[in-house]
C-alpha positions, 0 to 999 in steps of 0.5 A: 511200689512207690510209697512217697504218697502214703503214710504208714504206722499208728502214730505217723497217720494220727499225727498227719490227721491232728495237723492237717499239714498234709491232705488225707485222701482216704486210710486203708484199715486193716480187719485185724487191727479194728479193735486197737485203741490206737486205731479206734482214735484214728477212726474217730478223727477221720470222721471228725474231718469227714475223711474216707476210711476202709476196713480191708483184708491183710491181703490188700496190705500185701503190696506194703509188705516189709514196711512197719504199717501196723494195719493202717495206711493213709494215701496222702497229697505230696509234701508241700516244702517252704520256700527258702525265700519265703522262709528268710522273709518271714524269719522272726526279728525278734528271736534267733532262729535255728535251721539245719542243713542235710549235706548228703544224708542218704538213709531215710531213717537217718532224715526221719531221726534229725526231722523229729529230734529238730522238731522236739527241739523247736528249730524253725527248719530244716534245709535239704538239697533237692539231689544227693539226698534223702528225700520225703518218703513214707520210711522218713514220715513213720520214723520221724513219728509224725514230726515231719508235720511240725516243722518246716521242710525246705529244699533247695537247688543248691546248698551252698547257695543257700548258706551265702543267702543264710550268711547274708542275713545273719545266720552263723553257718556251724558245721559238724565234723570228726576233725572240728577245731572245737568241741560242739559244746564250746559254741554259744548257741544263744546270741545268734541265728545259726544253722548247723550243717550236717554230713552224709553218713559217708562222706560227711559234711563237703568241703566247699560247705566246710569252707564257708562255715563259721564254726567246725565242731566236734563231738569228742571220742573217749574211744578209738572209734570213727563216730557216732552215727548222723542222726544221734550226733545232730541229736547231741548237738542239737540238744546241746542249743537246747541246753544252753537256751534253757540254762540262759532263761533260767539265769535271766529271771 
């Protein structure tokens, strides 16, 4: 079954419903999940915006089997990505921003993973191609917890289009590679706008994409092993903006 217009799990439908980012057309609830606190909030939202909910057998959920659905599906419209243009035009002029690209990333659970660590972290973006890549589906939605709704998703024809627009207006290109020439936490993230391109879980980051980085860091290895997996390594990197960001106000005040 397609699952792209749905949303599945607790946390993934009340944060959908808290947002309104995308639109409810109605949730499937399951008899057996009724009296779950977690569920009983969702109700209560769905009957605050006036949408349709259903209490339905566990067999209604039979075509949904092998996802983590926790007895509550909402039929949702189909994600609304940003334009990239729209979103260059209304960058802050004000503050630095930060994006993230996804070069070939290809487990929905990966996408999901950096969709909500980006979010936590107040990035202002994330940029994926629209082939070659994990796209928005209803894995991505339940593992970023909801995330997806609290930042903005681009796609794009074409990444490396997208960088050149990205270096034409000021952003710094970081890409993140095994073979690096410097440690990730040797970048100052404060003093610019930057977007930080991260590779698939193959084949890693292109090297066309490579080429036009300003910067190719590196997390170190204290084992002989390959790396970490995509999503934590853009968490460690990803944080470490934060850090630095945190650290920089402090010593301002």
């Amino acid at each position: 079954m397609d699952v792209k217009n749905y949303i599945y799990g607790r946390n993934a439908v009340s944060e959908v419903l808290n947002t309104n980012y995308r639109k409810v057309n109605k949730i499937l609830i399951s008899k057996n999940a009724s009296n779950d606190v977690k569920i009983n909030e969702i109700i209560q939202k769905a009957k605050s915006n006036g949408i349709v909910f259903q209490f339905v057998p566990k067999e209604k959920f039979r075509d949904f089997e092998g996802l983590a659905h926790q007895g509550v599906i909402a039929m949702v419209s189909p994600v609304e990505y940003l334009d990239f243009y729209e979103f260059l035009t209304k960058s802050s002029k004000t503050t630095f921003s930060k994006v993230v690209i996804l070069d070939g990333i290809e487990d929905p659970h990966n996408l999901g993973a950096i969709i909500r660590t980006a979010a936590c972290a107040g990035y202002n973006a994330i940029i994926i191609p629209s082939r070659r890549n994990a796209q928005v589906s209803a894995t991505v939605e339940k593992t970023s917890a909801g995330a997806i709704n609290h930042i903005p998703l681009i796609q794009v024809n074409s990444l490396s289009n997208a960088i050149d627009k990205l270096k034409d207006n000021n952003y710094w290109i970081i890409a993140a590679d095994a073979h690096g020439k410097d440690n990730y936490y040797d970048i100052n993230y404060t003093d610019m706008n930057f977007a930080l391109i991260m590779g698939g879980e193959q084949t890693g980051v292109s090297k066309n994409n490579l080429k036009k980085s300003d910067f190719i860091v590196k997390i170190p290895m204290l084992r002989d092993f390959n790396s970490l997996n995509v999503s934590n390594a853009a968490s460690v990197i990803i944080y470490e903006s934060v850090r630095q960001m945190i650290q920089t106000k402090k010593h301002s005040v």
